[in-house]
N, C-alpha and C positions, 0 to 999 in steps of 0.2 A: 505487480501487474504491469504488464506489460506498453500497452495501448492506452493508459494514462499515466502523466507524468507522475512521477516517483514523489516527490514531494507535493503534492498537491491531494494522493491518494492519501497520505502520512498525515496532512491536515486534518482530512474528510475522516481517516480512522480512529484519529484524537477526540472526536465526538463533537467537534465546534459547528461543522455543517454535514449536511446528505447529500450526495450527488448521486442519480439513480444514471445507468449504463444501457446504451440500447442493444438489444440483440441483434448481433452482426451473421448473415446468414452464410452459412456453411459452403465452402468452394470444392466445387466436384472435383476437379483438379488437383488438391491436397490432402483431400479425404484419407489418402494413406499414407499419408506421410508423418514424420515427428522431427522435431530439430531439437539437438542436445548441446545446450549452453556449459561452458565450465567457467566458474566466474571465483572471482575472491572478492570478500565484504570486510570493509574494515570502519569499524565504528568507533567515531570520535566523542571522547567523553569531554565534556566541561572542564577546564583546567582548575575552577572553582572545585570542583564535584572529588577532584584528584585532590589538593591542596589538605579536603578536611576527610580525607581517608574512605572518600565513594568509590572504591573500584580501585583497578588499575589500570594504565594506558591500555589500548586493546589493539589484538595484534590482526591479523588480517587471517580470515576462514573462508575456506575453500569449500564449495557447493556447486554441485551439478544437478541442474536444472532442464526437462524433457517438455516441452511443449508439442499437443497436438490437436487438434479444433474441438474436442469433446471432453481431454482430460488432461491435466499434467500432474507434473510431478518434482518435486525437490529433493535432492539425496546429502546429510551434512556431513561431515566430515568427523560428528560423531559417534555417527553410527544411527542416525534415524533420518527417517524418510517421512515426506509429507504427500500427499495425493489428493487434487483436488477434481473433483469430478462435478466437471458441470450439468453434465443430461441427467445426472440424480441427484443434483444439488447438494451435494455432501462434501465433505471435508473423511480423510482418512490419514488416521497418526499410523507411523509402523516404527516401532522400536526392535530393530536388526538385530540388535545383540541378546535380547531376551523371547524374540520371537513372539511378539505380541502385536495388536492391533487394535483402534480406537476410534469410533464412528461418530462424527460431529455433525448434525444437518447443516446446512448454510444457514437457516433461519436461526437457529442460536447465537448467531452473529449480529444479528439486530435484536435478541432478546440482550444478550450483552451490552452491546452499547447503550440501550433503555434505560438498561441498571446501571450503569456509569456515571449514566447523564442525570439520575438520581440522587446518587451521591454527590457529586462534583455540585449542584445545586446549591446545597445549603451553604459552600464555604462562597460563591459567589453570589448568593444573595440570604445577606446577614436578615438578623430574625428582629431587630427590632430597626424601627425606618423612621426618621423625621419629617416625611410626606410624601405624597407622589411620588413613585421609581418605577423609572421604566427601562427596557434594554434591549439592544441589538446586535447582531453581527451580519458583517461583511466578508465573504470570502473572494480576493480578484486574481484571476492570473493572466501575467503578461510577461511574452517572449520575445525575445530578440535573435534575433537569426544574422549569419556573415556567410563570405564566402572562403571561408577556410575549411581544408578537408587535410584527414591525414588517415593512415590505412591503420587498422587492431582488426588481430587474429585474422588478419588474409580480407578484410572487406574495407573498402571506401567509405570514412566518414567523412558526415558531416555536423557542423555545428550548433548548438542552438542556448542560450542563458534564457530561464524560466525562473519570473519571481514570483514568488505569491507571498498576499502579505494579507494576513486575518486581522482584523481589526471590531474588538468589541467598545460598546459605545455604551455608557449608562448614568444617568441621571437619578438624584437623592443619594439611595443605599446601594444601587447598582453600578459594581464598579467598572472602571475602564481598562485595556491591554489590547498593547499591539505586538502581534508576531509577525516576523518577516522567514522567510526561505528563498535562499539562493540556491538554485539548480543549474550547475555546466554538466551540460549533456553534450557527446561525439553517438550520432546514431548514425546506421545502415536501413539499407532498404529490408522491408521486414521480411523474410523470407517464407511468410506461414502468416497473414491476416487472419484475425478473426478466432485468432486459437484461444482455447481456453484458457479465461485470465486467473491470477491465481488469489486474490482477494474474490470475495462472494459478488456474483453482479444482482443487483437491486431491480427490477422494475420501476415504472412511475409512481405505480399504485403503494408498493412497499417504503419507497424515497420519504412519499407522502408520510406513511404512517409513521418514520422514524423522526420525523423534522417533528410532528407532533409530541414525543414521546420528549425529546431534546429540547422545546420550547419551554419555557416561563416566567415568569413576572420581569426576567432580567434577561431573556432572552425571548423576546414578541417577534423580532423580524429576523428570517435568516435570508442573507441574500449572496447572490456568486454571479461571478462573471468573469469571461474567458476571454483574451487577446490571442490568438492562434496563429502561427505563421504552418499552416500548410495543413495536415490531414492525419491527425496522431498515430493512427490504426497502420499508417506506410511506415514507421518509424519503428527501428528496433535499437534501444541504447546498449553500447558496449562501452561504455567509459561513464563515469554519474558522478559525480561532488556533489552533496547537498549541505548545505551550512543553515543553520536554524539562528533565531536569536529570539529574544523575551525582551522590547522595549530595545536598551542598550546593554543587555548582558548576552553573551554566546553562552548557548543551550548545545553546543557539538553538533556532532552533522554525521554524515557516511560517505565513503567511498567504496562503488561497485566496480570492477572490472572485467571484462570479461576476455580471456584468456584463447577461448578456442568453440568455432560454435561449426556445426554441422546438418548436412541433412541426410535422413536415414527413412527407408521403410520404416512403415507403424508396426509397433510390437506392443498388440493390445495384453499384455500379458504383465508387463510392465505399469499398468495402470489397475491393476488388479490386487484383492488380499493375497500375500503369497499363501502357498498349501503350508499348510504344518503350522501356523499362526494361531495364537489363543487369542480371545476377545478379551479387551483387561477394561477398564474406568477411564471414560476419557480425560482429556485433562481440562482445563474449565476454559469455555468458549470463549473466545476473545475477539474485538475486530481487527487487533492487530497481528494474529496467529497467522 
């Protein structure tokens, strides 16, 4: 998503807080338009994670990406495609090479995370307690902004370093951890406000219901708060670092780039099940799909 920071959405989708999104009203002006991003993602593994045989370095994947105020759409480079459609609230898998397709509501996205925050539970608040235990978290973010600019893919950037740092707090058998994220962001002016973002947007009412679901005995207060240099939704990133850490250990991070971006006529056709596509079993809803 777009119109909130990349590592702050990455927090919010690891299940530690909720932040609910307001709906941003449709610009008559752009209604027929779409803009197609070509970007490469390279994700940084743990060197710990490398050392005892998790993986291997990861190489950088190319992905084109179509945004337009009601739908987008992701294409990877191994042959599937992702379609998120906001006006009917759904998520659609397309698997290219088999000709198949896979229909996810948005709201299984919050039944997911419910059940995460289920499991994740018992290993953060152990089953036997020597008194009173109680627990919270913090989620803050704060940005720093300069006046450096440099030009990617033909447009004017500019700068902006976003931290956010989660911090859980727990007393007796509730334990404590701090994460931090570092985000260097180079963004442009957004060529397309308000388009459809491509993580699920939440209402108040729904935010409400999931912070409930995510509470308990070790988790009582969830709280967040934003430092903002300017007006996120202006802001389109072509360049991203984000570096994670757990306490003093690196947890790896990503790097986005973006290559070449444009703007094109809408071609509602492109947001559509192609013909000739079989309905198959979706794959299990996640909030971070």
């Amino acid at each position: 998503m777009r119109d909130i920071p990349r590592s702050l959405t990455i927090a919010l989708i690891a299940g530690v807080a909720t932040v609910f999104v307001a709906s941003v009203p449709l610009a008559a002006d752009t209604a027929g338009t779409q803009i197609v991003v070509n970007e490469t993602i390279t994700t940084q593994i743990p060197v710990l994670f490398l050392l005892f045989g998790g993986g291997a370095a990861a190489r950088p994947v190319a992905a084109t990406q179509t945004y337009s105020l009601k739908r987008s759409r992701v294409d990877d480079s191994d042959g599937t495609s992702t379609i998120q459609e906001c006006d009917l609230q759904r998520t659609i898998y397309l698997d290219n090479k088999a000709k198949q397709y896979a229909i996810v509501p948005f709201s299984d996205y919050m039944k997911a995370l419910a059940l995460a925050s289920q499991q994740v539970q018992p290993a953060i608040t152990p089953t036997t307690s020597p008194g009173p235990s109680t627990g919270g978290l913090k989620v803050t973010l704060n940005e720093q902004t300069d006046t450096q600019t440099k030009v990617i893919a033909g447009q004017t950037t500019h700068h902006v370093i976003q931290e956010v740092q989660i911090d859980k707090t727990g007393t007796g058998d509730c334990n404590s951890m701090n994460i931090s994220m570092h985000n260097d962001v180079w963004y442009a002016t957004n060529p397309l406000p308000g388009y459809c973002p491509l993580p699920p947007v939440q209402n108040k009412a729904a935010a409400q219901l999931s912070a409930k679901h995510i509470q308990g005995r070790c988790m009582q207060q969830l709280r967040a708060s934003a430092n903002v240099k300017g007006d996120l939704k202006t802001r389109f990133p072509l360049d991203e670092t984000l570096k994670m850490s757990l306490g003093s250990i690196g947890m790896g991070g990503s790097h986005t780039y973006v290559t070449s971006i444009a703007t094109q006529p809408l071609n509602p056709s492109l947001f559509e099940i192609p013909t000739g596509y079989t309905q198959a079993t979706p794959p299990p809803a996640s909030p971070g799909t």
